[in-house]
C-alpha positions, 0 to 999 in steps of 0.5 A, spaced: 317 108 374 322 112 369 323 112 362 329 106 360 335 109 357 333 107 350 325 111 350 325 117 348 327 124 352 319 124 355 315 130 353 315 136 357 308 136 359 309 130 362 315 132 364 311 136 369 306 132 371 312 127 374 314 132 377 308 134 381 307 127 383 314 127 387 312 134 390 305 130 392 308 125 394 314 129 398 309 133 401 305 127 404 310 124 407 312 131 410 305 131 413 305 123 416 311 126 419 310 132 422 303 128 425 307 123 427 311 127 432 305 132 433 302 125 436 307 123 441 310 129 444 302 130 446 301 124 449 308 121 450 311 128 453 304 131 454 305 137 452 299 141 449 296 141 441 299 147 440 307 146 442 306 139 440 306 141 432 311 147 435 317 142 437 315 137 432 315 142 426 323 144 430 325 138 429 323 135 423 325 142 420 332 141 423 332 146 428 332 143 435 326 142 440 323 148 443 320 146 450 323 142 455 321 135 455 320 132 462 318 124 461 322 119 460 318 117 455 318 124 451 326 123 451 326 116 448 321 119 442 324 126 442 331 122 440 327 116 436 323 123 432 330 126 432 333 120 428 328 119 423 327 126 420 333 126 420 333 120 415 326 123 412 330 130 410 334 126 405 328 121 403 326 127 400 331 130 397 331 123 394 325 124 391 325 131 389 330 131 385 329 125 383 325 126 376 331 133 375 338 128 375 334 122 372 332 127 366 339 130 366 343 123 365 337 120 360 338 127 356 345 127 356 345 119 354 341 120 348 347 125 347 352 121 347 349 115 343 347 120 338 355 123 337 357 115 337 353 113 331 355 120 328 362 119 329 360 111 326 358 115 320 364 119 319 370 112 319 
């Protein structure tokens, strides 16, 4: 997906252009998540539309469930849900800053090869 180290530094436009793909891609991810733990604390704890996307968005935000849960089956998801976001937090940190490190380590590897071969001009 990423240029190797021997291509060329890739111009800024399409630079970009990778950048908004991960953003998408992060974005959609976030989106399966949230519908994910919207669905199964309405039909695993039965709660309504409405706290379901409230105690979901909590979690997948970090922040702890809302409403109290009461099934055994909204326990084991509400742990399970908790577990998985969060794994998908880091996900998507991997992938938004993915493009951002890759660019800063190709650019200073072109650096580095560029005084390697001027220190070489200089013996």
């Amino acid at each position: 997906m990423f240029e190797s180290f021997k291509e060329p530094l890739l111009p800024k436009a399409k630079y970009y252009l990778r950048l908004l793909y991960h953003v998408a891609t992060a974005v959609g991810i976030i989106a399966g998540s949230l519908l994910m733990g919207v669905l199964g604390y309405h039909f695993l704890e039965g709660q309504p539309w409405l706290d379901a996307i409230l105690n979901a968005a909590m979690i997948l935000g970090g922040m702890g469930p809302v409403n109290a849960l009461h099934t055994p089956a909204g326990k084991l998801f509400a742990a399970a849900y908790a577990l998985f976001s969060g794994v998908i937090f880091l996900v998507i940190a991997g992938i938004l800053f993915a493009p951002a490190v890759h660019r800063f380590l190709h650019k200073h590897n072109i650096q580095l090869e560029a005084d390697d071969a001027a220190s070489k001009e200089d013996r």
